[in-house]
N, C-alpha and C positions, 0 to 999 in steps of 0.2 A: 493346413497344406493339402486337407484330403479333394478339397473343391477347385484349388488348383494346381493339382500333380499334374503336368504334362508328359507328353511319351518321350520330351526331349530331358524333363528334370529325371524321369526312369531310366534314360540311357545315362548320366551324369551319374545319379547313384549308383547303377550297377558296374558302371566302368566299360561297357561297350557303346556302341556306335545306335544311333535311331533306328538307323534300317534291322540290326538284329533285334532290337524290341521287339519293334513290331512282325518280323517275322515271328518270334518268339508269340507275339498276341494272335496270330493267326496260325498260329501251331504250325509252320509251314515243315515241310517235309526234309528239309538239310540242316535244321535248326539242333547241336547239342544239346542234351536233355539234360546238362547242368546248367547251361546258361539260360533253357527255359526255368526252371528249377528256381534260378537266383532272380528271374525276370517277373515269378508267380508270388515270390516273398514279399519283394515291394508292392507289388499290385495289393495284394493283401494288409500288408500292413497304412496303404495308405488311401485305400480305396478310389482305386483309377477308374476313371469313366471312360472311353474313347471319346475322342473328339466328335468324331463323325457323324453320332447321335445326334445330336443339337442340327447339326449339317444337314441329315437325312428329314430330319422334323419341318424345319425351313423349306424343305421342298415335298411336302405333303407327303411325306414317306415312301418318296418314290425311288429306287432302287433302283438302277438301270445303268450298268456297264454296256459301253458300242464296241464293234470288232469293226472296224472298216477295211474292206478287202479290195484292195488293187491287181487283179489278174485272177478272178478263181477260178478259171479255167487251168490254173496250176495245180496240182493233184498235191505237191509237198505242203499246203497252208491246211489242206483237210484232218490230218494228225493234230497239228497247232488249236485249230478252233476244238476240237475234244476236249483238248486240256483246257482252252479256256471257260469253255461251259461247264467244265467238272470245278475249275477255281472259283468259277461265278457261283455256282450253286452251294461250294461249301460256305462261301462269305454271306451266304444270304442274300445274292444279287441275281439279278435278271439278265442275261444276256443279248443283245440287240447286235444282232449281224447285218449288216448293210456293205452292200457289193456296189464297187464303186468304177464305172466305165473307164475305160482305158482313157482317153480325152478329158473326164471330165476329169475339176482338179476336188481330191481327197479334202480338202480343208474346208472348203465349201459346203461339200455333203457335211461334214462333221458339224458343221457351224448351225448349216441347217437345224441334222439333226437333234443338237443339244438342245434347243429350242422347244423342240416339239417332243422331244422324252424327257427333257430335264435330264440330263445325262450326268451320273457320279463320275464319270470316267471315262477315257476311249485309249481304244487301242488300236494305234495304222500298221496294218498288215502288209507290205510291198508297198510298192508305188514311192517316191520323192517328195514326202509333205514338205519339205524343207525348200520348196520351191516356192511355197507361200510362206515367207517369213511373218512378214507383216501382217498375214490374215489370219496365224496362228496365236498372236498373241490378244486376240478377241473373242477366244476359246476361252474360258469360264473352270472348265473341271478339267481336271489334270490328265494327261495323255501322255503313252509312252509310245516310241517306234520300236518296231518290230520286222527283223526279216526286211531292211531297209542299207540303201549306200551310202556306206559311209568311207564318204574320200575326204572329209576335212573334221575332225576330230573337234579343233582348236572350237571351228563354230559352232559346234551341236553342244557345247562344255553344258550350256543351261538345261539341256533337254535329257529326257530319260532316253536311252537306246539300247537292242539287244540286238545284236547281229553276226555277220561275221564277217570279215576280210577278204571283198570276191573276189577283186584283183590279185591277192596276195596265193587264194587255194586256187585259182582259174590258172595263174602259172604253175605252182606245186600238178598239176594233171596235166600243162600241157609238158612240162620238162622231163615227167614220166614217161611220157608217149617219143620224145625225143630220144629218148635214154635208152628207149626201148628200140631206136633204129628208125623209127618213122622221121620223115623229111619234109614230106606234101600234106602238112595236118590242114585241112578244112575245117573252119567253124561253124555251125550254123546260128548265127549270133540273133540281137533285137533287132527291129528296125532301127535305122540312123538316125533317127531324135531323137531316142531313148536316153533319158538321163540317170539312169538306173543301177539296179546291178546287172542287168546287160551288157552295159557300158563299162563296166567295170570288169568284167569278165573278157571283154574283148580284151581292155587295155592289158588284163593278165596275159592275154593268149599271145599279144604283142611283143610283152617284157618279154616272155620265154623265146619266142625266136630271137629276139634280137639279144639275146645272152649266148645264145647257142652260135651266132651269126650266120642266120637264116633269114633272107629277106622277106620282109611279106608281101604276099600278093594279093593283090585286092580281088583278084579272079577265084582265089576261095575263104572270102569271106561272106558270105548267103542270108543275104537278110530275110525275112520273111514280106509280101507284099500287102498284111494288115495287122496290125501292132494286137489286135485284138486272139488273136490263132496263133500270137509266138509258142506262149507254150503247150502246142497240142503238138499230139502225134500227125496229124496230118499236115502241120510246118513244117517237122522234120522226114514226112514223107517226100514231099513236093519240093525241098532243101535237095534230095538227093537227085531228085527229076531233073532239078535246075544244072547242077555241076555235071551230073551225065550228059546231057543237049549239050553242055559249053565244049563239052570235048576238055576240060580241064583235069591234066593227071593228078590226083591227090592217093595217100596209102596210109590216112586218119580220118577220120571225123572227131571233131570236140562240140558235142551238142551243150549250151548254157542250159541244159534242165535233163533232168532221166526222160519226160514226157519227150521232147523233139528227139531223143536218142534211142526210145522204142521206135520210134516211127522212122526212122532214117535206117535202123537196123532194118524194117522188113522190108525197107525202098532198094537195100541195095541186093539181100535175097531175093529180091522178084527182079531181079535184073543180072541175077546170074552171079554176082558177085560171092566170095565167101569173107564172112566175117571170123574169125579176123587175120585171115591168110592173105585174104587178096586185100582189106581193108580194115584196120581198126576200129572201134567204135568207144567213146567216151562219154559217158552223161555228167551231169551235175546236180546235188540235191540227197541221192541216199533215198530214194523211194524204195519201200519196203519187194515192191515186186522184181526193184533189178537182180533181187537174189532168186530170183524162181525163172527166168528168160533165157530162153536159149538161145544163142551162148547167153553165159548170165553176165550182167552189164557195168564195166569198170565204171566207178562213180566218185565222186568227190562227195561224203557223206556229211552231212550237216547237223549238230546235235539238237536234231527235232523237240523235244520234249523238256531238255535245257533251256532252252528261247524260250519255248512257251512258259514253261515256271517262271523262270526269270524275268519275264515279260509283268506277267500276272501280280507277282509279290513287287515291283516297279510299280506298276498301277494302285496295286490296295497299300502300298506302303503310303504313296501320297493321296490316296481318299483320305487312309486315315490320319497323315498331320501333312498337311499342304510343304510346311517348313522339310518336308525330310530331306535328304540327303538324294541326290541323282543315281541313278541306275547306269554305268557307262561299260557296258559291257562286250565283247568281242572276242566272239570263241572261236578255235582252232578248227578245222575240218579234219576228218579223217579220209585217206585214201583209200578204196577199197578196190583190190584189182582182179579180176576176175576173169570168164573166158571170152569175152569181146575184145581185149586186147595182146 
C-alpha cells in the first residue's frame, strides 16, 4: 500500500475530508494540531509520497505558480499578492505575476502564459474569467478565482472561487448611509460594460433604494470615461467634477473602491464642500489607509488575508491531487463607520 497511499486513501483513513489533508501536508496555518498529528501517523506509517513530485518531474522541475491581475491599478489586490508570494515561497514555488489589460481577455493571457512557463498553477485576481467558458477548459494546470463576481453560484459548482457577495455588502453600505438620513446617495460606479463586481455593486446600490422606496436616478450614477482609471483616485476626483457641473443635488457618495473614495473626498473639499456635513462619503474594499484620512473613510471591509489564504490552499490543494475537492467559498464583509459619514 505504501506506493500507492493516495491523499484521497489518507483522508478515508483518517476520517476527514482531502482538502484537510492536505492542508494538514502543507502545514497550513488554521489547520488543528490534532488532526495534523493524526494526518502525520499515516504518512508515517505508510510512506506517502505527494503526488505532485512525479507532476513536477514531467515538467523539468519547473515550479511556477501565475497571479493574473485584472485592474492593478487597484491598491486592495497589493496586500493579496504578499501573501501569495509568501504561500509561493513556503511550497517551494515561484511566483509569476502577470497584469492583465482591462480589454484584454484574462484566459488567453493564462493560456498563453502556461505555455511559456509550464505553469503548476494560476490564480485570476479580478476581472470575469468566467466569461471565456470554453477557453478555460484548455487550461492544463489547475486555477482558482479570486476577488471575482460571483452572481451565479449553480455555474461556477466545477470551479474553485474565493470571494465575496458585492451586491449583497454594496447594499449592507448603501442601507447604512440610508439609515443614516441620507436621500440623494451618488455612486461613482464602472463603466456600463463592466461585467464585474462593479456591476454587482451598482445592482447592490440599486436593491437598497428601491427597498427603501427611493427611485433611482440615473443623473447620479457616474461612470468613469476609461474602464482603465476606474479605480484611481483621480476617477473618483473627476466623478465629483462631473456631478458638480450637472448642477445635480446629491448628500452621499458611495464610491465601489476606498481608491475612487480618496479622491472624490478631496474633489468635494477643494470645492468647498464639507465632508460629511454637507456630503457623505463611502468607499468600498477596507484599504488599510482609510483608517489614517481625514475624516477617516466609512468602508465595506473585505477579509484581505482570508481570500488570499484561502485562495492559495485552493490552488496547492489541487497542484497536489488534481481529484480534490472545490474551494467555494464567500465571505461576509465587515462595515466599518467612521468620520466620513
Amino acid at each position: 500500500m505504501a506506493e500507492k497511499l493516495t491523499i484521497k486513501e489518507i483522508a478515508k483513513l483518517c476520517g476527514i475530508s482531502v482538502s484537510t489533508v492536505s492542508r494538514a501536508i502543507n502545514n497550513h496555518y488554521d489547520i488543528n494540531p490534532e488532526t495534523k498529528k493524526k494526518v502525520q501517523e499515516v504518512i508515517d506509517k505508510y510512506g506517502y509520497v505527494p503526488n505532485n513530485s512525479a507532476r513536477n518531474l514531467k515538467l523539468n522541475d519547473s515550479r511556477n505558480v501565475a497571479v493574473l491581475v485584472k485592474g492593478i491599478t487597484n491598491p486592495f489586490f497589493t496586500s493579496m499578492l504578499k501573501i501569495f508570494e509568501a504561500e509561493c515561497s513556503r511550497h517551494e514555488y515561484s511566483l509569476v505575476l502577470q497584469h492583465v489589460e482591462d480589454q484584454a481577455d484574462e484566459v488567453d493571457v493564462a493560456a498563453s502564459l502556461e505555455k511559456e512557463k509550464r505553469l503548476n498553477g494560476i490564480i485570476f485576481l479580478g476581472g470575469n474569467p468566467m466569461e471565456s467558458r470554453e477557453k478555460l477548459s484548455k487550461i492544463q494546470a489547475p486555477y482558482v478565482f479570486c476577488s471575482i463576481a460571483v452572481s451565479d453560484k449553480k455555474a461556477m459548482e466545477k470551479y474553485s472561487y474565493v470571494a465575496i457577495d458585492d451586491r449583497k455588502e454594496a447594499r449592507k453600505l448603501v442601507n447604512y448611509l440610508i439609515k443614516a438620513g441620507r436621500k440623494r446617495i451618488a455612486i461613482l460606479s464602472a463603466v456600463d460594460t463592466d461585467e464585474s463586481i462593479g456591476s454587482l455593486r451598482l445592482a447592490g446600490y440599486c436593491d437598497a433604494l428601491g427597498t427603501a422606496g427611493i427611485a433611482v436616478d440615473p443623473s447620479l450614477i457616474v461612470r468613469p470615461d476609461n474602464p482603465e482609471t476606474t479605480y484611481t483616485h483621480e476617477n473618483g476626483y473627476e466623478g465629483i467634477q462631473k456631478l458638480l457641473k450637472s448642477k445635480t443635488p446629491f448628500d452621499a457618495v458611495f464610491a465601489i473602491s476606498d481608491s475612487i473614495a480618496v479622491g472624490a473626498t478631496r474633489a468635494l473639499r477643494d470645492s468647498g464642500l464639507r465632508v460629511p456635513e454637507d456630503v457623505a462619503v463611502a468607499g468600498f474594499d477596507g484599504l488599510d489607509l482609510t483608517k489614517y484620512l481625514v475624516p477617516s473613510l466609512t468602508t465595506l471591509e473585505q477579509p484581505v488575508e482570508k481570500m488570499a489564504y484561502e485562495s492559495a490552499t485552493a490552488l496547492f490543494d489541487a497542484i497536489q491531487d488534481p481529484e480534490a475537492e472545490k474551494h467555494h467559498v464567500i465571505y461576509e464583509g465587515d462595515l466599518r463607520v467612521r468620520e466620513s459619514t
